[in-house]
C-alpha positions in Angstrom: -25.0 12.0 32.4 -24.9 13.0 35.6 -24.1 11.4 39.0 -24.2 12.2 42.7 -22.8 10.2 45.7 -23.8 9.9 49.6 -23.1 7.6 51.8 -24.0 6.0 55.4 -21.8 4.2 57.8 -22.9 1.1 60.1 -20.6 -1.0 62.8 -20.9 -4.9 62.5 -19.3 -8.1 62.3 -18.6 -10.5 60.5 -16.2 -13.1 59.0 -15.2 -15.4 56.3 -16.0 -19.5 56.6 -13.4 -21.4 55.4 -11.3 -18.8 55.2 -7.6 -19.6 55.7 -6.8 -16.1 56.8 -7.4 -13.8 59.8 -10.6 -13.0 58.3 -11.8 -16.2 59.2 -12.1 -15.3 62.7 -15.4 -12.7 64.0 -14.0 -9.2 63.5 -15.7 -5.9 63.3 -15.7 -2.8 60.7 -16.7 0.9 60.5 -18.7 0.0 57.1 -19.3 2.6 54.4 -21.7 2.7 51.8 -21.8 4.8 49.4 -24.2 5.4 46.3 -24.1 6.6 43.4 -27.5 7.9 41.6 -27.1 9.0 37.4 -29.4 10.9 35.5 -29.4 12.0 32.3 -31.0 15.4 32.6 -32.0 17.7 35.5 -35.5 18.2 36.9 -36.6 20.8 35.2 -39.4 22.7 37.1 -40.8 22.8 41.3 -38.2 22.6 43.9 -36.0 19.9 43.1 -35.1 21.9 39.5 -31.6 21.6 38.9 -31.2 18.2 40.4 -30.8 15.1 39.2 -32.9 14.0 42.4 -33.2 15.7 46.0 -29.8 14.1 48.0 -32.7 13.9 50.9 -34.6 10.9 49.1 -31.1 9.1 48.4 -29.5 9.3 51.6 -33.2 8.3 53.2 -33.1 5.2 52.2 -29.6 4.2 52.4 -30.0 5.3 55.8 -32.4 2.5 56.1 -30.2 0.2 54.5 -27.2 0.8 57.5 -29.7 1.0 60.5 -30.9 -2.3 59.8 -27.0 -3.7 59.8 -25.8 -1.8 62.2 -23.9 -3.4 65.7 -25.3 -6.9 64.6 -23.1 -10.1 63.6 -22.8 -10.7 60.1 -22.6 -14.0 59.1 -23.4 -16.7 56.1 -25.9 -19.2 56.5 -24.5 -22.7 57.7 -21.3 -21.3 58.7 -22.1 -21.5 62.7 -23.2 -25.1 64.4 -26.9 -24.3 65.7 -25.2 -24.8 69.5 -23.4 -21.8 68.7 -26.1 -20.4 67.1 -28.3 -20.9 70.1 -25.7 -19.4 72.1 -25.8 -16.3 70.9 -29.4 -16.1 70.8 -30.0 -17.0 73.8 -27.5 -13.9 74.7 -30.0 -11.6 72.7 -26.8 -10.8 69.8 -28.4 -9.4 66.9 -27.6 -11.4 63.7 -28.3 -11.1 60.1 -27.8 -14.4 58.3 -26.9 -14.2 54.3 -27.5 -16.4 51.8 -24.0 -15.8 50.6 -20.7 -14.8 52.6 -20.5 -11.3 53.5 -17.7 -10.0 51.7 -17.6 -6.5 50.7 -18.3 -7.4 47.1 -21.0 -9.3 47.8 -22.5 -6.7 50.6 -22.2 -4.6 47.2 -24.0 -5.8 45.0 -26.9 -6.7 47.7 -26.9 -2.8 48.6 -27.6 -2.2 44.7 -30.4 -4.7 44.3 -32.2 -3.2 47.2 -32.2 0.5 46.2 -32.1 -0.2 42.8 -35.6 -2.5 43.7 -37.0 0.6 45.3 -36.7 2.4 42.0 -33.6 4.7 42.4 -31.5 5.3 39.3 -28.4 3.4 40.8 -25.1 3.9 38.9 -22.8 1.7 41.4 -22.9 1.3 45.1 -19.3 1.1 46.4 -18.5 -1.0 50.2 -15.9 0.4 52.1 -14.4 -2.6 55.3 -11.7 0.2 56.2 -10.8 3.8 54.7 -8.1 2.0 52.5 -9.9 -1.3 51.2 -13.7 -1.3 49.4 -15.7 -2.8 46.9 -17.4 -1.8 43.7 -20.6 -3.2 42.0 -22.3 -1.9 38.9 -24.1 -3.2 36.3 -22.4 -3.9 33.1 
């Protein structure tokens, strides 16, 4: 098998509800993401032969995937009164509310879903808060 890895970088916010450390408080990261794409063989012929696919396509839409997070608050749903809510709105912040609280893990394995549901051959997808600390999701 094969595998190759980009990645793309976004700046948000976020933080953990009911946390009962300083994560619990809004606080910003350089986010990575990187992918990792498998195949088992090559392309064989045209002018992606010798690849397992053009690093172009990958890094495309994972591109895509950062733009559309980047310098906006994070944040789960339910998590902020709607006064607050309002607030910030009403400041024109840009927000992305989750289903689910945007941990690293969880920011993982959303990142997989969505490139593996635009057909990619995803192998794992790992989240990276700060250069030291990231997150891994693959499928068993």
């Amino acid at each position: 098998m094969y595998l190759i890895k980009t990645q793309a970088a976004f700046d948000s916010a976020h933080f953990l509800s009911g946390y009962n450390g300083k994560c619990r408080n809004i606080h910003g990261h350089r986010w990575v993401i990187e992918a990792q794409v498998y195949g088992e063989d090559l392309i064989e012929c045209g002018e992606k032969r010798g690849m397992v696919m053009d690093f172009g396509d990958i890094k495309k839409e994972l591109r895509l995937i950062a733009d559309s997070f980047d310098h906006a608050l994070i944040y789960e749903k339910n998590s902020l009164r709607e006064t607050t809510l309002s607030a910030l709105r009403e400041e024109g912040f840009r927000m992305i509310e989750l289903d689910f609280r945007p941990t690293a893990e969880n920011l993982a394995k959303m990142f997989y879903d969505i490139l593996s549901g635009k057909g990619l051959p995803v192998y794992q997808i790992t989240v990276y808060e700060t250069p030291e600390n990231c997150a891994v999701y693959k499928e068993a």
